[in-house]
C-alpha positions in Angstrom: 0.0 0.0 0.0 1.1 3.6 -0.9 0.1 7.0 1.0 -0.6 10.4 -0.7 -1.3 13.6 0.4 -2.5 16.2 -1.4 -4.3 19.8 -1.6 -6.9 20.6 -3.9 -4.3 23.2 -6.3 -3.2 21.4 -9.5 0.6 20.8 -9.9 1.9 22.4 -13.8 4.5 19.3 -14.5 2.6 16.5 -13.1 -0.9 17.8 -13.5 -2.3 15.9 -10.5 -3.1 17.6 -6.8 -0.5 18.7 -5.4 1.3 17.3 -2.5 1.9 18.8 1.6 5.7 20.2 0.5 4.6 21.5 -2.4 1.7 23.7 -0.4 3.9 24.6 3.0 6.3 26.1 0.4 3.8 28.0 -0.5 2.8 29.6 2.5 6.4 30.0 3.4 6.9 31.7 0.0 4.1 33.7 0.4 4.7 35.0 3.9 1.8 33.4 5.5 3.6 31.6 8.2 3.9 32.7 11.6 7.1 32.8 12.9 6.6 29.7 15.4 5.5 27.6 12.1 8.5 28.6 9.9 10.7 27.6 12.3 8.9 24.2 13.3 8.6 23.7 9.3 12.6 24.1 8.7 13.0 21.3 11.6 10.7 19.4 9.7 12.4 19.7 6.3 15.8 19.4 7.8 14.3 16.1 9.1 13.3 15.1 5.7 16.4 16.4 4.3 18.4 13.6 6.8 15.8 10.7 6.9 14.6 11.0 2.7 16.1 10.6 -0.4 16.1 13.3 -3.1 14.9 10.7 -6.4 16.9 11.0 -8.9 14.1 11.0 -11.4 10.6 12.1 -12.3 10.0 11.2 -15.7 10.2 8.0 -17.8 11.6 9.6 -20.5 15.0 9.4 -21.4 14.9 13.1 -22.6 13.4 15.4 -19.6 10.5 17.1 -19.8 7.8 17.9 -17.4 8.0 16.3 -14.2 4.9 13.7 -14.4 5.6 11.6 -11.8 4.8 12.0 -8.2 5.5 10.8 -5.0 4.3 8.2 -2.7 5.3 7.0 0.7 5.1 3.5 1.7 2.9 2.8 4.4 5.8 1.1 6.0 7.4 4.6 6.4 5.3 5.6 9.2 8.2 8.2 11.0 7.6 9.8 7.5 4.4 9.9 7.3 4.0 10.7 10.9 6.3 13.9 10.0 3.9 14.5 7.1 1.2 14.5 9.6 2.7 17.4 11.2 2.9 19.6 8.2 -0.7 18.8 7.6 -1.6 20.7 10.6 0.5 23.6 10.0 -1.9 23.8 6.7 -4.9 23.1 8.5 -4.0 25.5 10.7 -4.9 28.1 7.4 -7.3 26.5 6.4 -5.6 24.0 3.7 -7.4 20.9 3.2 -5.3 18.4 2.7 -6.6 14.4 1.8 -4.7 11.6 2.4 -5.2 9.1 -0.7 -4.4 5.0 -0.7 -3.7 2.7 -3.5 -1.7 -0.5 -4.6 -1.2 1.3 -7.9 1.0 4.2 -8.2 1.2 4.0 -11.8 5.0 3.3 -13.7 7.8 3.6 -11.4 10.8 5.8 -12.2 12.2 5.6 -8.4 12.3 3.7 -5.6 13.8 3.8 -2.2 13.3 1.9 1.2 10.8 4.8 2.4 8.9 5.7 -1.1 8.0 5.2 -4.8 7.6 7.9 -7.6 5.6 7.0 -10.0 4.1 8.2 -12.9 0.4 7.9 -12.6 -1.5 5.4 -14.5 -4.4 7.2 -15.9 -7.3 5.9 -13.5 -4.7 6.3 -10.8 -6.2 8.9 -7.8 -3.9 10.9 -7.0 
């Protein structure tokens, strides 16, 4: 099984919802924070940054394009997505509604790593 979380904006490269560091980005970016939460969300991403691969790919193609694929966590990473959980409430906390979506099938696999698949999505794939 494979865990998702996403907000209801659309992503430009992989054309799917977006997912929770994509949107707390955003808020950061925007200035939308409050000081407590930027600093909570840099020991969060510094977490990530230690405990999570960067994949090395998002595409199938040989030739990059757009970025299709998207992530997934295993639901065998639960320290990820426990850590996840805690940037979902730094969204909810401005009213971002994020979903948390399940499935067997991510789609066609272009990474893998002990904590998480990246995948682009079959067509009848939610995500």
């Amino acid at each position: 099984m494979y865990v998702r979380f996403v907000v209801a904006e659309v992503d430009d490269d992989s054309e799917r919802e977006a997912g929770v560091f994509q949107a707390v980005s955003k808020l950061r970016d925007t200035g939308k924070l409050y000081p407590y939460e930027e600093s909570y969300l840099e020991e969060l991403r510094q977490w990530f940054n230690l405990h999570l691969e960067k994949p090395t790919r998002f595409t199938a193609a040989k030739r990059y394009g757009k970025r299709r694929a998207i992530s997934w966590f295993k639901d065998s990473a639960q320290e990820h997505i426990a850590r996840i959980r805690e940037m979902v409430a730094i969204l909810d906390n401005h009213g971002v509604r994020v979903r948390m979506i399940k499935t067997e099938r991510v789609g066609y696999v272009v990474y893998e790593d002990q904590h998480q698949v990246v995948a682009e999505p079959f067509s009848d794939t939610l995500c």
